[in-house]
N, C-alpha and C positions, 0 to 999 in steps of 0.2 A: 705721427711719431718720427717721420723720417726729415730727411734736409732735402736727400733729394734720390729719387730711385736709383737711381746710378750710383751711389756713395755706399760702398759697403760696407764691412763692420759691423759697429754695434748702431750707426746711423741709418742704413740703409738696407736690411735684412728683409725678403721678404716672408711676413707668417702667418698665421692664422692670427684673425682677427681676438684681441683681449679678452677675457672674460668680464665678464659687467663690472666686476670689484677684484681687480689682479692683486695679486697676492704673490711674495716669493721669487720675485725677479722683480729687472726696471721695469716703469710703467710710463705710460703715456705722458705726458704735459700735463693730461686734463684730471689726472686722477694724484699729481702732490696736494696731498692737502695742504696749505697753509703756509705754503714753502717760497711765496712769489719775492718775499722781501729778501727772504736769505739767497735765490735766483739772480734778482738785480742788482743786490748787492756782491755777489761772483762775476757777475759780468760786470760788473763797473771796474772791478779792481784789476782784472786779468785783462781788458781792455786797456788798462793803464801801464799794464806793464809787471804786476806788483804778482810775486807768488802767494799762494795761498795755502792754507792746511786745512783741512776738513775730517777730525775723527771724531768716532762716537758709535759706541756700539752696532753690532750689524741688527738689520732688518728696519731704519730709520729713515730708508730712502736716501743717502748717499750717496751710490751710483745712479740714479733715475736722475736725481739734482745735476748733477755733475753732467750727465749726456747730453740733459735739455741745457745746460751753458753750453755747452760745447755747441750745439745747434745753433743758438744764438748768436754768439760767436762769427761762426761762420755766416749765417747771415749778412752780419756787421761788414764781413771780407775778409777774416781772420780764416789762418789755418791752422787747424786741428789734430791733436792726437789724443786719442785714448787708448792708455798702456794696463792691463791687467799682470798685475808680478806675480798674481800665485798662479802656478803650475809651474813657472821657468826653475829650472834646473840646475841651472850655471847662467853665468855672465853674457856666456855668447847667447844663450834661446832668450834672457831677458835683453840684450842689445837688437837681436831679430824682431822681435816685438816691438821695440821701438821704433827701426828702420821701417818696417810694415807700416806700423801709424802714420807715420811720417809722408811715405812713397803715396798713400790713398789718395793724398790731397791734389796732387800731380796725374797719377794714372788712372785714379777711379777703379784697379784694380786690387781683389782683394790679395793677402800674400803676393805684393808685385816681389818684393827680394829673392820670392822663391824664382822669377823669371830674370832677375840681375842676375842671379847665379848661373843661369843655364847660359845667358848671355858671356856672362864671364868666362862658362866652360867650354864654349865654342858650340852649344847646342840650341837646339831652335826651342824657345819657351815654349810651353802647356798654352797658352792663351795669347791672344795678339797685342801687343804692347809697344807703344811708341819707342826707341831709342832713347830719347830727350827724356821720356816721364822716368828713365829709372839710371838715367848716366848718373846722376849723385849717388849712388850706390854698386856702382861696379866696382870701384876700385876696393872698398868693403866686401863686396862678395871675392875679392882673390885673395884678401885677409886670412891669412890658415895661424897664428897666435890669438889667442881669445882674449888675452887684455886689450891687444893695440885695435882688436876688430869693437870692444867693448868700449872703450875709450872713442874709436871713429863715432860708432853710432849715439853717443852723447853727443857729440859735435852737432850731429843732421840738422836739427834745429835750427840752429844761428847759421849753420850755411845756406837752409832754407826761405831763412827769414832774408837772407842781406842778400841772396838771390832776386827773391820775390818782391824785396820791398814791402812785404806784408808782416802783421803780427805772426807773430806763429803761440801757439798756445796746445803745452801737452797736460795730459791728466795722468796721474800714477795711481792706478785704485791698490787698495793694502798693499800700500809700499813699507809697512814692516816689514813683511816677507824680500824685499829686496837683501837686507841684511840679513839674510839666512845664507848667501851665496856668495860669499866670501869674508873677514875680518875688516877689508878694506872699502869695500864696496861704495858706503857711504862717503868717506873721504875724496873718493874719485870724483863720484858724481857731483859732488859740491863740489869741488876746484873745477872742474867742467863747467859746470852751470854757473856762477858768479860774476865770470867775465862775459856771458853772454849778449848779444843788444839784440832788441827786438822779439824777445823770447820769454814769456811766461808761463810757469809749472801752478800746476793745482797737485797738492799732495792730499790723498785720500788713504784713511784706514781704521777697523774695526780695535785693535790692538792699542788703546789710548795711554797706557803707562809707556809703550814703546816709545812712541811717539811722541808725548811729553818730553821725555828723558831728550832724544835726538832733537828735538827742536827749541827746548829750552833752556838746556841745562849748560852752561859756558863749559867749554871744552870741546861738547857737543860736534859733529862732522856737521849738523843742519840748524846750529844757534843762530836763535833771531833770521832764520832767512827767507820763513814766511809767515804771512798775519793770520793770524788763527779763526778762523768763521762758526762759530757755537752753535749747535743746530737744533739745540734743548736750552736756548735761552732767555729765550720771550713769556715775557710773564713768570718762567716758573712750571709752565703745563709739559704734562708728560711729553717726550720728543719735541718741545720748543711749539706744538700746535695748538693753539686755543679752542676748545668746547664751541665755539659758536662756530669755528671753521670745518669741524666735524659733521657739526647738522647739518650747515647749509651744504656740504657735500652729500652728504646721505640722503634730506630731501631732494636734490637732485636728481641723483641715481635714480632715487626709488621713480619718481616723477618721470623720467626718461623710459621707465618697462610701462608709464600709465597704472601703477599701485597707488592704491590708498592708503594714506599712512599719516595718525597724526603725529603733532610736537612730541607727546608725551612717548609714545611707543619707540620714535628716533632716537630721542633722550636717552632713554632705556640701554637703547645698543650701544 
């Protein structure tokens, strides 16, 4: 499930091993059903450069989609963020968040800004941390106004990327909740992000009227400014997953404890 043990976050956690049929959280690679086309088809796009939107009710696998691109991703050579906007508070804890994301790909550290900061404050960080992996973030951590420190950490990206020479690719899971935290919110972030090079956003979120309205509707702070990924669109079948993708996953499983189980009994479930 990991990229790589060292990578922490939501990539590199270490915990007890899954339950045979996880449930209720992200889950492994091996246990999306059905999901492999809607996968390569995220990674082809965000490789390209191109943002993406991805809603549709919760519990459809959304974040688990979304972590395993980002794994791939990075793979590729891309660097990665995954940003969670519900619980921030304000502008600044959702900009922290970002910054955080950002700094992993560099220090391998989790919460490195919490050590820009100590740096910034003339104090010795919590954990050992290179100089270099978090100088893009000192002059943010001495930021004490919350729009221009929220405004910096939009930037990180494209200063990352045209550092690096590399893709850089962030994810925003229920980024409706971003627009809880101020009137303007949206506005900024899209004049931030448009003039970007080298930077690709995946927008994820359960709240789908929201997100319609913000991302389609002219006027819009997010019109037309990423290609929508359906995730309930194949065929028609409940969550976009076909009936045969279900068995052959269930006989699996089941196969995997060594139970016996025919067609029809799987069917059933």
């Amino acid at each position: 499930m990991y990229i790589r043990e060292t990578m922490p976050g939501p990539f590199g956690r270490v915990s007890a091993p899954p339950p045979h049929f996880p449930v209720g959280g992200p889950v492994p690679a091996r246990d999306l059903v059905g999901r492999e086309t809607y996968m390569r088809r995220l990674v082809e796009r965000l490789s390209d450069g191109n943002h993406v939107l991805v809603a549709g009710p919760r519990r459809i696998g959304k974040t688990s989609i979304i972590l395993e691109v980002l794994r791939r991703l990075r793979r590729r050579g891309a660097l990665i963020g995954y940003v969670d906007c519900l619980g921030a508070t304000d502008i600044r804890g959702l900009g922290e968040r970002l910054v955080d994301a950002v700094l992993e790909n560099v220090s391998g550290v989790e919460r490195s800004f919490e050590q820009a900061k100590a740096i910034a404050a003339g104090m010795r960080p919590s954990v050992k941390v290179k100089y270099e992996h978090i100088e893009l973030a000192l002059q943010l951590a001495r930021e004490t106004n919350a729009q221009r420190f929220f405004e910096g950490a939009l930037d990180l990206p494209r200063t990352l990327a045209a550092r690096t020479g590399k893709r850089v690719v962030v994810a925003f899971d229920e980024f409706q909740a971003a627009g809880r935290l101020g009137p303007r919110v949206f506005d900024v972030m899209r004049t931030r992000f448009q003039a970007q090079k080298g930077v690709a956003y995946a927008f994820l979120g359960s709240e789908e009227g929201i997100l319609e309205q913000l991302f389609s509707e002219k006027g819009r702070a997010f019109y037309r400014f990423a290609v929508p990924i359906d995730l309930a669109e194949a065929g028609g079948h409940r969550f976009g997953i076909a009936p045969d993708d279900w068995l052959t996953y269930l006989r699996d499983k089941f196969a995997e404890k060594k139970i016996a189980i025919d067609d029809t009994s799987v069917d059933r479930l």
